[in-house]
N, C-alpha and C positions, 0 to 999 in steps of 0.2 A: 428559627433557623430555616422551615422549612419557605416562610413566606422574603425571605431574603435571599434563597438558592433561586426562588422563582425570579425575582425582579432582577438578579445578575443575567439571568438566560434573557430574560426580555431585551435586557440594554444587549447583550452582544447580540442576539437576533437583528435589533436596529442597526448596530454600527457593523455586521457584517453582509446586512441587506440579505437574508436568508429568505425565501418564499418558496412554496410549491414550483411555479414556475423555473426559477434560478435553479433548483435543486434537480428539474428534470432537465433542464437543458444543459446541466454540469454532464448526467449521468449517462443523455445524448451521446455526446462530444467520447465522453468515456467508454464508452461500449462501440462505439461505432468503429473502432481502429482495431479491437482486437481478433485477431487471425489466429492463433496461436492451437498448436491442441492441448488444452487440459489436462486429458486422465491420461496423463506418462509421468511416471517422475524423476524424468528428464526438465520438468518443467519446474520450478522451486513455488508455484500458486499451489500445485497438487500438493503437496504435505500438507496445505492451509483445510485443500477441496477433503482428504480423505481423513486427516483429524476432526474436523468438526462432526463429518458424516459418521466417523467411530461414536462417536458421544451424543449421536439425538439419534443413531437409529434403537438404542434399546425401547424408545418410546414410541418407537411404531411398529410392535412385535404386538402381533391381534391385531392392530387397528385396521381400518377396511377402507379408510380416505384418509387425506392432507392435504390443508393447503396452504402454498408455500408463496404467502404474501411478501410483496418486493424482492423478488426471487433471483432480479439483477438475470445476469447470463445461464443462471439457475445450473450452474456446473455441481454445486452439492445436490440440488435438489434430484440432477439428473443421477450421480452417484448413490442417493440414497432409492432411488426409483431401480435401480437395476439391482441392489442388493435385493428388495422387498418386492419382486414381483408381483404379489396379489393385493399390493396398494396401490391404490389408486389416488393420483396427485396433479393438482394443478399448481401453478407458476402465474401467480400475478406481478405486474411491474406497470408502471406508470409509461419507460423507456422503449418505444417504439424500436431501438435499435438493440436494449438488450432481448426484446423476446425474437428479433429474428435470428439474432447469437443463442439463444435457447434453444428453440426450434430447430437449429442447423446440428449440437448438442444432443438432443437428443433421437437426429437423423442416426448421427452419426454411433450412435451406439446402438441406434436398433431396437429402440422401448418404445414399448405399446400402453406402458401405463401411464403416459402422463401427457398434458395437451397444455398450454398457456393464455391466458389472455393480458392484452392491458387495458391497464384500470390504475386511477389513482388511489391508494391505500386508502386518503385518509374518507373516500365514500363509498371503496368495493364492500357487498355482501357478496356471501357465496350461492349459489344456484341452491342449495340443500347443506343441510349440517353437515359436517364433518365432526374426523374425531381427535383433528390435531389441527392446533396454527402453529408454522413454521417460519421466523422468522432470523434470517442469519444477516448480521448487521446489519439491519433495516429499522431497528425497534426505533432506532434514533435518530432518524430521521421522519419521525411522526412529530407535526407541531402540537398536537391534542390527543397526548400519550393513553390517556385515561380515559377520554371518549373513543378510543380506538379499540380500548382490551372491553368495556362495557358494552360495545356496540356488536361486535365479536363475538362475546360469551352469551348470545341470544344464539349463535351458530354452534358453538362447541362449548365443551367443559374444558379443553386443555389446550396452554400454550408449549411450547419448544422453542427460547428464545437465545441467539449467540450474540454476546453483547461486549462493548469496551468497558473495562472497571472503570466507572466516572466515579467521580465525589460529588460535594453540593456544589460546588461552584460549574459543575456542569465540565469540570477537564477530565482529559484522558487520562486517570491514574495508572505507572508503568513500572510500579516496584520492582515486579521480576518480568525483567524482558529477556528473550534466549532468543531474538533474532541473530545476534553474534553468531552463536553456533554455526548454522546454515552458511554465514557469511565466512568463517574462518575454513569451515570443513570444502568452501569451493576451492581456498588459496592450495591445499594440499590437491586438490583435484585437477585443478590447473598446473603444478608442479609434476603430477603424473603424466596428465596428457602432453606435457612437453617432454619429459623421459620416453616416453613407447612411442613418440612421433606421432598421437592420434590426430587421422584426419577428422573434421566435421564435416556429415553429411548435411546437414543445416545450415551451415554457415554461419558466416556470423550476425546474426541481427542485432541490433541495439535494443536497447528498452521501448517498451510503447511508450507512445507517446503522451503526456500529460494531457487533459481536456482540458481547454482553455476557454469555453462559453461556461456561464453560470457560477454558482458557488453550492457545495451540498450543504442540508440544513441537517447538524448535527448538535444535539441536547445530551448530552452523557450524562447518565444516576447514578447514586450509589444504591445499596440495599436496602435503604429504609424507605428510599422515593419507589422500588418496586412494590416493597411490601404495599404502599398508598396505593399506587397504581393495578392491583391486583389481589385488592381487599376482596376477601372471602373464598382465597385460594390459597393453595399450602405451596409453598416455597422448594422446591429444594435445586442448590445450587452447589456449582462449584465450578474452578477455576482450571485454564488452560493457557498456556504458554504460545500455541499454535497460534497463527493469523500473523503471518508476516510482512511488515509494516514497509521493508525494504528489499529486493532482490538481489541475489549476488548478479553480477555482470553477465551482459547476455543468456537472459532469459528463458530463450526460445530456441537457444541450442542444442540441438540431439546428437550432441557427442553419445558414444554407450560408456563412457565412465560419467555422465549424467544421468543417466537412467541407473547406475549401481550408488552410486555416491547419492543420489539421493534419498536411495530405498534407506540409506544409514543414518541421514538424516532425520527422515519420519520417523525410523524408530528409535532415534537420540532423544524426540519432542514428544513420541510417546514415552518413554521412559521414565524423563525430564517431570511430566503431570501426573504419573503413577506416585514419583518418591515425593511430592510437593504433596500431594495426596494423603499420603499416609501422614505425613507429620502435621496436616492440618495448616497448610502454610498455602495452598493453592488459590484461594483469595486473593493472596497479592499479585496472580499472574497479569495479564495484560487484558484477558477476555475471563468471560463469564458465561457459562451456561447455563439458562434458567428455567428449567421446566415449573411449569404452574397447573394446578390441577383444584380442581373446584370442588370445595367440601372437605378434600386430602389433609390431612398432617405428616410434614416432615422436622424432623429436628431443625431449632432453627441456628442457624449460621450466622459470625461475626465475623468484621475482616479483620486480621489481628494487625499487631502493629507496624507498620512500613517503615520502609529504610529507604535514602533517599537513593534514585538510581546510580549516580555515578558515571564515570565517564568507563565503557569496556576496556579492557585492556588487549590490545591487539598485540596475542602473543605468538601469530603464525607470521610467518613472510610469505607475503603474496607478490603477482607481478606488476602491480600495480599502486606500491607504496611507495608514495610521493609524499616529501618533504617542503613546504612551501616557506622559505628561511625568510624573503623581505619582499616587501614591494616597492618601487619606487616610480611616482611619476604624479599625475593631475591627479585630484578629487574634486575637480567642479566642473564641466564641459557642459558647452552649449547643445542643448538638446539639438540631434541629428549630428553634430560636429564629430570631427575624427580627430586621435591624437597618439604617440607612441608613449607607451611606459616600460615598466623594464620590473622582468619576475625573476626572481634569485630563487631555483629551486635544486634538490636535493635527489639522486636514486638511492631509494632507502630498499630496491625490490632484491630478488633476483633474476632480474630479465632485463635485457641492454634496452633503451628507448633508443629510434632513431626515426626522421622524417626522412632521410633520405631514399633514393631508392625504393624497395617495398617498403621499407618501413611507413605506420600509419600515426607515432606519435606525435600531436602536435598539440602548442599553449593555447588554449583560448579560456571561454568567461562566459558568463550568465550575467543576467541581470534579474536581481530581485525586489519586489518591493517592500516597505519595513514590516510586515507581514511575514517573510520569507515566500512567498509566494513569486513564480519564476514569472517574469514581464517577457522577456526576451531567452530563449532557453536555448540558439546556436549565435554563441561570438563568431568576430571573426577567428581563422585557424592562423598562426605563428610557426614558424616552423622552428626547431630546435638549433641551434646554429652547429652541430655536430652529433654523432652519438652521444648517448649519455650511458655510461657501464656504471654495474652496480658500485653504488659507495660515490660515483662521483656527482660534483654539482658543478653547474653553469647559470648563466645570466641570458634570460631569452628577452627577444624587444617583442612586448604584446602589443598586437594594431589594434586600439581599442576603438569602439563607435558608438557612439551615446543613443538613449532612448529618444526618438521622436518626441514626449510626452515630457514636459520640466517635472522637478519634483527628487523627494528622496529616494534614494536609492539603496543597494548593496551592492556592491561589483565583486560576484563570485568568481573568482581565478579557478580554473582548474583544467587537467588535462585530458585532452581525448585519445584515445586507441579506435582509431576514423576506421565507421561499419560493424565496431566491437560492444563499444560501449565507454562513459567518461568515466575518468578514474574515481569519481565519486561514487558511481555506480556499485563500484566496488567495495565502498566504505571507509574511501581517502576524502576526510572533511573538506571544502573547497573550506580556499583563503578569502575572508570576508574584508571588503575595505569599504567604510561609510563612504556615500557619494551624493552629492549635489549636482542634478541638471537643472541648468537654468535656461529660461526662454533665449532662442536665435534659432538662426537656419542653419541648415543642413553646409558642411564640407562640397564645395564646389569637385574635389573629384573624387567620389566615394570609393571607400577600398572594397576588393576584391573578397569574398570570402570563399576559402578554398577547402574545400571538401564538401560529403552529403551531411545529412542529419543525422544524429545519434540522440542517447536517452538525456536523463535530468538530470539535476543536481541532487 
């Protein structure tokens, strides 16, 4: 088994072109756009930044260093640096743009105990031993997982690693996901702020934006590939629900019923990992916390049986539950060509959509490749041909414009709330339609696309 988990990672390593290279210039792209402040929990990343920090600072209680290898924008590392002032921690990253998002991080909070350098994992030592490596989803993006923790424990005796439940075949195993929550408990938060008239000091920003240079190099394990990779050190694990995979819409919002609506949230996700906890069922969350300690014994741990995830059931009404009833028009267009089709959709919210006037709703589309992977992530914008109030439906003509690049496709249908965020964003599936572009030129008079950018599908 375990020489056939290997050779499945090998083949998707080949056919997804995974390299060191590709992997920093994905994390580049990635870190370079965000602006955002972290530690408010107005932010929906902060439940991510201050649950993991709950759950590896016991392990740095005595210790007298850390180091927090691939430490990305090091938002935890810097949260666990200011609960633990007499530790002393560095922040390695390969991403020349997340350590000066680090650096500015932990400007901005005013900590004396921690400094960064980059450096690529898979050949940083550190200056002098330490008494912890910290790595928070980083473990896996090492290509020489086991050369890494060997190479390592010449510096320390002990890991603190936050990791996705993989199996052998290297996927993301997601039995119990509770990103829903987070996402259900905005729609009620959004229904408030439209009752007491809240204004946003923040406004509205859309989502960051995806990186689109590179691809991350990502190998998920299960617990018996750790136990391999961390032979002659005692295990002890357990699971958490926190690290959320998706954000509720606009992000970056400092409304103050996002800063209280969120504090509910964290402590819904700590709750949520306390009672999974007890009944021994915390295995099957999403993430993994794995401390490793050399010479140690801890009881050891099995993942019990999974269930398959299921589709959530979306039992709040939000303002942005869209109904996508039919499509109608082309599935082959000549790469660059323009053409109209026609969306039949549904107000399932409670909140009236309208382009006219102020209104910001408008149809447009993504484009993905068979991947899911977004190619093109602003269609053109469609305007509604009327309000649309709750419960009603209409037929919009979408101005659709093909990829530059022939090949398969998916034409994600979905709507925007232009400066807000796309209705996806909020957890309304876009309408998937199979697409064919085939080689030609471009539409002699290219359409118009009306409005700025917003986030993803």
């Amino acid at each position: 088994m375990a020489a056939t988990a290997r050779l499945i990672r090998f083949c998707r390593a080949l056919t997804r072109r995974w390299s060191p290279d590709r992997d920093r210039a994905f994390h580049d792209a990635a870190f370079a756009g965000q602006r955002h402040e972290p530690f408010t929990f107005a932010y929906p990343g902060y439940l991510t930044i201050r649950r993991f920090a709950d759950l590896a600072s016991p392990r740095l209680e005595g210790a007298a260093s850390a180091l927090d290898l691939g430490c990305g924008t090091a938002e935890i590392t810097c949260e666990l640096a200011r609960r633990h002032p007499t530790v002393s921690l560095v922040g390695v990253d390969h991403s020349r743009s997340a350590i000066d998002r680090a650096q500015a991080n932990a400007r901005a909070l005013g900590l004396a105990n921690i400094r960064f350098e980059t450096s690529d994992m898979a050949r940083h030592e550190p200056r002098r031993p330490v008494d912890l490596v910290l790595m928070f989803d980083a473990f896996h993006h090492a290509d020489a997982p086991a050369d890494l923790v060997r190479r390592l424990g010449a510096w320390t005796s002990g890991f603190l690693l936050v990791e996705p439940h993989g199996d052998w075949k290297g996927s993301w195993r997601r039995d119990i996901d509770c990103d829903w929550l987070v996402l259900e408990l905005e729609k009620i938060r959004a229904r408030v702020a439209l009752t007491i008239r809240e204004e946003d000091p923040g406004g509205h920003a859309g989502a960051p934006e995806e990186p689109t240079g590179g691809e991350p190099t990502e190998h998920r394990y299960g617990l018996d590939e750790f136990e391999r990779f961390f032979a002659g050190y005692g295990l002890d694990v357990r699971g958490t629900v926190a690290g959320l995979c998706q954000y509720p819409a606009s992000p970056r919002s400092q409304a103050a019923t996002r800063e209280w609506f969120g504090r509910v949230g964290y402590e819904m996700l700590k709750e949520v990992d306390d009672r999974l906890r007890a009944r021994d069922l915390d295995l099957l969350a999403k993430h993994w916390v794995i401390y490793a300690k050399r010479g140690a014994t801890f009881p050891r741990r099995r993942v019990p049986a999974g269930r398959a995830p299921g589709e959530n059931a979306r039992l709040v009404q939000g303002p942005y539950d869209a109904e996508y009833v039919a499509y109608s028009g082309p599935r082959v267009l000549a790469a660059g060509a323009e053409a109209v089709a026609s969306l039949t959709l549904r107000n399932r919210s409670w909140n009236a959509w309208t382009s006219d006037g102020g209104g910001r709703v408008f149809a447009s589309y993504h484009w993905l490749d068979r991947r899911r992977k977004i190619v093109v992530r602003d269609g053109v914008r469609s305007p509604l041909p009327r309000p649309l109030a709750p419960g009603d439906e209409c037929g919009v003509a979408i101005r659709l414009r093909a990829p530059d690049r022939p090949g398969r496709y998916l034409l994600a249908l979905d709507l925007v709330d232009e400066g807000t965020a796309w209705f996806s964003d909020a957890g309304v599936p876009c309408l998937l339609v199979p697409f064919r572009v085939s080689r030609g030129g471009r539409s002699a008079a290219p359409l118009r696309n009306q409005g700025g950018r917003s986030g993803g599908c």
